[in-house]
N, C-alpha and C positions, 0 to 999 in steps of 0.2 A: 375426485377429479372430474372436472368438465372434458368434452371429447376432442378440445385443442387440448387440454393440458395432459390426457392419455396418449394422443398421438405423438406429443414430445416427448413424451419419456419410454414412447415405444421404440421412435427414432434414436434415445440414446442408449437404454438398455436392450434391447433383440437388436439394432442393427449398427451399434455404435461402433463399432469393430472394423466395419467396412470402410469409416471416416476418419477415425483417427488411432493413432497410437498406442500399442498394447501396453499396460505397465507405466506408463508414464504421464504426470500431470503439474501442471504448475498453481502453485499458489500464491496472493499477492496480498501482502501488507499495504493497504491504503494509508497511508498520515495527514492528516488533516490541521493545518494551524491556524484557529482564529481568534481575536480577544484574546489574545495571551493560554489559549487553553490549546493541548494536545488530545486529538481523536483519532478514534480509527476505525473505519466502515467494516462492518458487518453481515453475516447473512443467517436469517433464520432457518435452517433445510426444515422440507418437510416432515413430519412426527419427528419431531426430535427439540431437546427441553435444550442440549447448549446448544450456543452460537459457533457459527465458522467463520473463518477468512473467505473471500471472494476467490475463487480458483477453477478451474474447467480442464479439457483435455487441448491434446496437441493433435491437431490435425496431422494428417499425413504429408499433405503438402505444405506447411509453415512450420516456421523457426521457433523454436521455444518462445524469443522474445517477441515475434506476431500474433503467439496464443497467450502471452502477457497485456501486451497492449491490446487486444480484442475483448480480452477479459476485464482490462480498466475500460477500456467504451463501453463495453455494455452493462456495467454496472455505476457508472458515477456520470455517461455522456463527456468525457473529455478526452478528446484525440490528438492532445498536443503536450504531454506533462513528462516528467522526469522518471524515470522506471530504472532501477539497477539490480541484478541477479546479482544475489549474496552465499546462495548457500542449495545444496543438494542433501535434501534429506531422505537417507534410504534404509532405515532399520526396516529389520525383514517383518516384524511385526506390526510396522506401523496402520495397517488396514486391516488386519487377519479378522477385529472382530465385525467389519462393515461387513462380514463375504458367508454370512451364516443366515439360513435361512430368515429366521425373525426377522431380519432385518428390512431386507426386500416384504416378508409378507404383511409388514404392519403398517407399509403404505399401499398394498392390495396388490404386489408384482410376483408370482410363479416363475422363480428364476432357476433356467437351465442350470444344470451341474456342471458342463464348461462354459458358463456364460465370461465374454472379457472381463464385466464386472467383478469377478470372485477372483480374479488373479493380483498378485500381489504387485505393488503399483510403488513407486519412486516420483517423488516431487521435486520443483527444484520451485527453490523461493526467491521471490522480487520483492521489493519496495517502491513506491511511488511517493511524491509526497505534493500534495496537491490546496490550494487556497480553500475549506472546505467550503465554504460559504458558496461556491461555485457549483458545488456537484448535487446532481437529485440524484439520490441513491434509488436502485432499481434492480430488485428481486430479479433470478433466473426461473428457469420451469423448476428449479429442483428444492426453491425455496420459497417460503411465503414471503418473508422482510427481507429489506437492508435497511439497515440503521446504523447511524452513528453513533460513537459510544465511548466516555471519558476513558482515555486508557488503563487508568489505576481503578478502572471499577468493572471490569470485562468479568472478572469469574473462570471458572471454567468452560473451555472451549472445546470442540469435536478433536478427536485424534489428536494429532498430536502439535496442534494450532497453538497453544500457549509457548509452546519451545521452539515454533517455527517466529511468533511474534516476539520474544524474548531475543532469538538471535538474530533478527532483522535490528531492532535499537540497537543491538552491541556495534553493530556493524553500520550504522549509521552514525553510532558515536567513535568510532575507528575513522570514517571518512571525514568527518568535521576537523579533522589535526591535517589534513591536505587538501581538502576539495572545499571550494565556497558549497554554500547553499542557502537558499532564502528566497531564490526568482518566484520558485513558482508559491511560495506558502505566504508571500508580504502583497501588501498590494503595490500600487506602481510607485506611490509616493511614501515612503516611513522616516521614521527618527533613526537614529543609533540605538537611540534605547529599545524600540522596537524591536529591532534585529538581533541586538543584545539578547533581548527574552528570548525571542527565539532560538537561540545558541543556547540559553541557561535552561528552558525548557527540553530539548531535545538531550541536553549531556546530563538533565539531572542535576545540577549543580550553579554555584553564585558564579561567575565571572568579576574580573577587577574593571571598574568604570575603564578606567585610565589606559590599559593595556590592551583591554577591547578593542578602545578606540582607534587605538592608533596603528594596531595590526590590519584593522578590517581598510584603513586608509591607504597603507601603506602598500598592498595589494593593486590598486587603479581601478577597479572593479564599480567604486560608487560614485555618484555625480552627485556633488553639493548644490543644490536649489536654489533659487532667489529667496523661495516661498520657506514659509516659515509655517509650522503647525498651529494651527487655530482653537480656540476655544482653551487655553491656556492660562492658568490666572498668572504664571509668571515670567522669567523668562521663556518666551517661545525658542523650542528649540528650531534647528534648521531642518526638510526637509531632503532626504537620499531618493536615487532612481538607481537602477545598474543600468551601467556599460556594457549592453547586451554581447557586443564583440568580447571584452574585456573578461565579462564573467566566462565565458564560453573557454578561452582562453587558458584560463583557470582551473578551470573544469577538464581539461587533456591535459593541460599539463602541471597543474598540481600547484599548488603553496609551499613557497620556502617559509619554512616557518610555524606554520601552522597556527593556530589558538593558545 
């Protein structure tokens, strides 16, 4: 470690205690949709071979979901995206083996016997879902990477990161049968088909052309274009915007109907 990156983790191992929250931490599911492909950001910690979810502590003075949103800016730079708390994970072991010496001493830290770090710690997990093509992924002090990374080829993760990203999708595929979603993962202008994928990517599964359609219209939520999609050798389909009021709408008050 260089003597900014010792001072950082002095201030959050020796005095971290005085800032934020004993026991408790939040973690964040990033999702990413571009080209038709599902991602989801990453962080490499220091010494250490798996990957983790982006996640940090809760200040004393903020809300769970302002130590959510502070944790997507300072790892993706976007301070205006979709963020929803799905889940509270609190098995009593879930950190037991982070709080054993080796741990601390294999990145060179002499950690006190009551230090806050060795206390047993409760998460509560968010999802965001973000256009990724938008975000520069950006390591904290406690890791070297962030990276993006095809979902279906992640591996094993830190603690217990694979069942916290496991049940972020269940629960993103729970929301798609009453909540739109699409603003922030399409660009301004898409197809149906687009959007479609997007829905057949996220749940996993085909969608029926015809039934998509007519649910996602039926709704009010999308505005048919003049413009049509370019570079097409055949029929050109039409180009969709949202009804930012309209989605929004949607969004508190939910779809009759669902997918």
């Amino acid at each position: 470690m260089n003597m900014q990156e010792q001072e950082d983790w002095d201030s959050i191992v020796l005095k971290g205690h005085e800032y934020y929250l004993p026991h408790l931490s939040v973690d964040c599911v990033v999702l990413g949709f571009h080209h038709n492909q599902l991602k989801v950001l990453l962080l490499k910690p220091k010494q250490k071979k798996n990957w983790a979810l982006p996640g940090g502590f809760v200040k004393k003075d903020e809300t769970l979901e302002d130590a959510a949103y502070r944790t997507l800016l300072e790892r993706t730079g976007l301070s205006d995206t979709y963020l929803q708390q799905f889940h509270i994970f609190s098995n009593p072991n879930r950190t037991k083996h982070y709080r054993n010496d080796e741990e601390f001493e294999s990145i060179g830290i002499k950690m006190p016997e009551e230090n806050w770090l060795r206390k047993r710690f409760l998460t509560v997990g968010f999802y965001a879902l973000v256009e990724f093509s938008k975000v520069v992924p950006m390591p904290n002090v406690l890791s070297d990477q962030c990276e993006w990374w095809d979902i279906d080829g992640i591996g094993e993760l830190i603690l217990d990161h694979n069942e916290i990203l496991e049940t972020a999708q269940k629960s993103i595929r729970l929301q798609l049968k009453y909540k739109p979603i699409g603003f922030n993962l399409l660009p301004t202008k898409f197809t149906l088909s687009e959007l479609q994928k997007l829905y057949e990517t996220l749940l996993g599964k085909k969608l029926d052309r015809g039934n998509f359609n007519r649910k996602m219209l039926s709704y009010g939520f999308l505005i048919q274009l003049e413009e049509k999609k370019s570079g097409v050798r055949h029929r050109a389909p039409y180009l969709y915007s949202f009804d930012i009021e309209q989605y929004n709408l949607a969004l508190n008050e939910g779809l009759n109907g669902g997918i």
